[in-house]
C-alpha distance (Angstrom), angle and dihedral (degrees) to the residues before:
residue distance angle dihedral
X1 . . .
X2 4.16 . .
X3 4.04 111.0 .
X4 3.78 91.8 -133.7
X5 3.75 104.8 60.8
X6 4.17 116.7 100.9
X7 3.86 113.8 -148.1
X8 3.82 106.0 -152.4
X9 4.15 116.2 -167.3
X10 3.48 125.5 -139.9
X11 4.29 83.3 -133.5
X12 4.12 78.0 60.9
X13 3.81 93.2 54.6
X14 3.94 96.0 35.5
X15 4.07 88.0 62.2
X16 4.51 92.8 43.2
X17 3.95 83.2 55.7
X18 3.98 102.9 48.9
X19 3.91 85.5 38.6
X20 4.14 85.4 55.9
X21 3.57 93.0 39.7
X22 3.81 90.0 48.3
X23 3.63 94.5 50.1
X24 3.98 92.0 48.8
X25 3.73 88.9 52.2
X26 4.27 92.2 50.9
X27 3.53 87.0 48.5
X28 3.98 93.7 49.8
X29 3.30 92.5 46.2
X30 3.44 102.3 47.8
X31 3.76 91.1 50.2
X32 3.78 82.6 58.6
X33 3.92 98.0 56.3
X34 4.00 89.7 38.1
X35 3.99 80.0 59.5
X36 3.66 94.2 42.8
X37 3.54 90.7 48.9
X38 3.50 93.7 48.8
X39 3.78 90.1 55.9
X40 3.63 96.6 47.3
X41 3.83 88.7 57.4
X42 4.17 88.6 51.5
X43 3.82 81.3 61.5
X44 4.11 84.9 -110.9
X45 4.11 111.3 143.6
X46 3.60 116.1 -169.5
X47 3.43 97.7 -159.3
X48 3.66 94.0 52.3
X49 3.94 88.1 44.8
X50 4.23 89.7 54.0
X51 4.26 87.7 50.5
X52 3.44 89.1 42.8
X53 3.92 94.2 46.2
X54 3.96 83.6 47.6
X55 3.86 92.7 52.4
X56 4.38 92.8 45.5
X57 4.24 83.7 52.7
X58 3.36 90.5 49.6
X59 4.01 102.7 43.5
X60 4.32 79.1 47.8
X61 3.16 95.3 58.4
X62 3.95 96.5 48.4
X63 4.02 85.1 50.5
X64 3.59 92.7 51.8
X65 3.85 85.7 46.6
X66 3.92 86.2 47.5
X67 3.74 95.6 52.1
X68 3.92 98.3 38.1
X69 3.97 80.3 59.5
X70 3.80 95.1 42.2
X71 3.85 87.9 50.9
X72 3.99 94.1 54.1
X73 3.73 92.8 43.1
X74 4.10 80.8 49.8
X75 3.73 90.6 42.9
X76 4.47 87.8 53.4
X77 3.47 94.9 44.9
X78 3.86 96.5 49.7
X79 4.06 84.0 50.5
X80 3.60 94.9 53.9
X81 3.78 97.3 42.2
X82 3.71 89.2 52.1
X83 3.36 89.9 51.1
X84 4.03 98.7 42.8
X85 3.90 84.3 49.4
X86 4.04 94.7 47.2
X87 4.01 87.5 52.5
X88 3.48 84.1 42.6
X89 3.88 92.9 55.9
X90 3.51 82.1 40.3
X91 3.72 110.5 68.1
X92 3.34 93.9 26.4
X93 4.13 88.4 64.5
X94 3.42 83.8 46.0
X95 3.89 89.1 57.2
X96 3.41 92.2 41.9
X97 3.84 88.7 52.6
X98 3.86 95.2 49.8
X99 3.54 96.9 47.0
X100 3.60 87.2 63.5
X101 3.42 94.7 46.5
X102 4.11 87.0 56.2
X103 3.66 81.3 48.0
X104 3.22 101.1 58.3
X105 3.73 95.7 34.5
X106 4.03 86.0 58.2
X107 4.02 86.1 52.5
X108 3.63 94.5 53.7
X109 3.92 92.2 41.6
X110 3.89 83.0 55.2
X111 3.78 96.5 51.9
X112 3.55 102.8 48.1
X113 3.67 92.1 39.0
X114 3.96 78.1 59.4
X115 3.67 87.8 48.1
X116 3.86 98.7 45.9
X117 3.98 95.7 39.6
X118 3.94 103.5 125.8
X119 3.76 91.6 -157.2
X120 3.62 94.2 67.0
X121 4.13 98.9 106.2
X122 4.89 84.8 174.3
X123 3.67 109.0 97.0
X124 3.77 122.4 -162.9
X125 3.96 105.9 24.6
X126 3.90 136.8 145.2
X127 3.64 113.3 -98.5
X128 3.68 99.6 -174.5
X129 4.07 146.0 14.9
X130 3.30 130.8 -177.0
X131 3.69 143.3 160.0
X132 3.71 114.9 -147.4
X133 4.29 122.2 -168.7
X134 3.83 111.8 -114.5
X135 4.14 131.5 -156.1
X136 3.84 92.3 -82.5
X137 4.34 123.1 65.5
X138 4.12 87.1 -121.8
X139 4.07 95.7 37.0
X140 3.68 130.0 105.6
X141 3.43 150.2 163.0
X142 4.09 130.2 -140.7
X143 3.28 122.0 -150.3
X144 3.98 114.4 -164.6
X145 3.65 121.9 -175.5
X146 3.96 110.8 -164.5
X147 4.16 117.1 -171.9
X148 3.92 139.7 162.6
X149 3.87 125.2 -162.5
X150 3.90 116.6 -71.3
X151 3.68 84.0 -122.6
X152 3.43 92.7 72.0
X153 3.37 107.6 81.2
X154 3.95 110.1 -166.7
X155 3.55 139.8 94.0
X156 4.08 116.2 -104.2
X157 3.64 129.4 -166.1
X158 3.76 136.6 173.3
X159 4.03 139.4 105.3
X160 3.46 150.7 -66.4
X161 3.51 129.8 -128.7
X162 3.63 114.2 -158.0
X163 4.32 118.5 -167.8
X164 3.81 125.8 174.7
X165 3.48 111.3 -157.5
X166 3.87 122.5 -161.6
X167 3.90 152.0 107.4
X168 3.64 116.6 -52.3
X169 3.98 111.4 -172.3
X170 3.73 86.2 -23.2
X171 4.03 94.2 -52.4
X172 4.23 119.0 106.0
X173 3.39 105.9 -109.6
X174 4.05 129.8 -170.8
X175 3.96 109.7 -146.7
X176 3.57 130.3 -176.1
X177 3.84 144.3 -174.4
X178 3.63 96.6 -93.7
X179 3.62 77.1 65.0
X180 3.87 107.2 32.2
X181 3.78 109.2 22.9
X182 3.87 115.4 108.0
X183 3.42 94.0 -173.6
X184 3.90 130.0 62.4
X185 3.08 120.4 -72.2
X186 3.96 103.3 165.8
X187 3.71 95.5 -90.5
X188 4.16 86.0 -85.2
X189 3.77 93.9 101.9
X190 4.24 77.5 -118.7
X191 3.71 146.3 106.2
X192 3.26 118.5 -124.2
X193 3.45 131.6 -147.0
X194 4.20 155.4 -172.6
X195 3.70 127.2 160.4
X196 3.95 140.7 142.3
X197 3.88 102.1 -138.3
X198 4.10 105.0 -3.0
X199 3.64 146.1 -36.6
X200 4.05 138.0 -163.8
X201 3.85 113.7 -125.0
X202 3.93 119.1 -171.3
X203 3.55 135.0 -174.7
X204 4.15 133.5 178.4
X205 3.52 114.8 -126.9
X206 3.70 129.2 -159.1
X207 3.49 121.5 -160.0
X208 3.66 134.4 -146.0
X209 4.13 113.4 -113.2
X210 3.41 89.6 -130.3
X211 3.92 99.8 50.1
X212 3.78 131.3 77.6
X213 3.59 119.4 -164.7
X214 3.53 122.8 -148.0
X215 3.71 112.6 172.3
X216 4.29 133.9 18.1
X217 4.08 117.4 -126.4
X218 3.75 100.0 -149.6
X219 4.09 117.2 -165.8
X220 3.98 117.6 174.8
X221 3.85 100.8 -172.8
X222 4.09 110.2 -172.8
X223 3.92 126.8 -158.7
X224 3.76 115.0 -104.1
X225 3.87 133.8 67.1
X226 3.73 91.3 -114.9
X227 3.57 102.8 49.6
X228 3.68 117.0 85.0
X229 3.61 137.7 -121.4
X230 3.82 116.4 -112.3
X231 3.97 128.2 -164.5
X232 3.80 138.8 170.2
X233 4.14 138.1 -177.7
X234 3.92 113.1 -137.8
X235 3.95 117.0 177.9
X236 3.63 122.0 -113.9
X237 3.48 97.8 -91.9
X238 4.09 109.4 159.3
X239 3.64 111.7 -156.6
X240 4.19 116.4 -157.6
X241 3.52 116.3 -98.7
């Protein structure tokens, strides 16, 4: 055997490794008490910082408890107010709606009352006017109600004359359906008419941008030499539709 060769044992090399791996771990682990010491001395305690941890994750999860309960009862509350206000809304459109039936009701009972009324000695007389707003800014609709006493018991016929009066570009101005109406009117620029105790005439209207009315020229002229003309100005009062 040569004097210069070195025989190394894996027993040799087994005992350098633990002795490396033991040094590692003294030095790991005295890093970790030099930082545990240094907490102590900041007044920090872990063990009291894991309870307390413990505690916070507890007391969360009872607040989220809390709120997810707070948000339902939320949640019911919104339901039923929306609710209580829809039924709200509810009757009181329905209120809204009957009183304008009674209204109306009260505005027919009024008219034929005014029909029927068996002191009335006049004949052939308007009843009603009105002026009513239409789709367009400058379009109408005129509602005429024409009526004679029940008493009188005979048909009548005739026509209607129907004049706006007004400013156009600053200058009176007399206009009439042969120049307004929209809707038929016979190609006489009139309303005709025949009825026994009343009847409702209407006509659409379309204004001129330039003209404003301001008051309605009615003329109801009947047939026959012995009946007599009758005519009335109403103010240009448009009504909603």
């Amino acid at each position: 055997m040569s004097p210069n060769k070195v025989i190394v044992s894996n027993h040799g090399l087994l005992q350098n490794r633990l002795a490396l791996l033991l040094v590692a771990g003294l030095i790991v682990l005295g890093a970790w008490l030099m930082y545990e010491l240094g907490l102590n001395r900041a007044g920090f305690n872990r063990i009291e910082a894991i309870s307390l941890r413990g505690e916070l994750d507890g007391r969360n999860d009872e607040l989220q408890a809390e709120l997810k309960t707070a948000r339902e009862k939320i949640a019911v509350l919104e339901t039923a107010a929306k609710i209580d206000r829809e039924a709200y809304d509810a009757v009181e459109e329905e209120l809204i709606g009957l009183q304008s039936r009674i209204q109306e009701q009260q505005e027919d009972i009024e008219f034929y009352k005014g029909i029927v009324n068996e002191n009335d000695g006049t004949g052939l007389r308007i009843q009603d006017f009105k002026v009513v707003q239409g789709f367009g800014e400058q379009e109408f609709a005129v509602r005429l109600v024409l009526a004679q006493a029940f008493r009188i018991d005979r048909q009548i016929s005739g026509s209607v004359e129907i004049v706006v009066e007004g400013l156009q570009r600053g200058e009176p101005a007399r206009l009439g359906l042969g120049e307004l109406a929209t809707s038929p009117t016979g190609g006489t620029g009139r309303l005709n008419y025949s009825f026994r105790y009343f009847q409702d005439l209407k006509v659409a209207l379309a204004l001129p941008p330039d003209f404003v009315p301001e008051r309605v020229h009615v003329i109801v002229r009947p047939r026959g030499k012995t009946s007599k003309t009758v005519e009335d100005f109403f103010v240009w009062d448009v009504k909603p539709s």
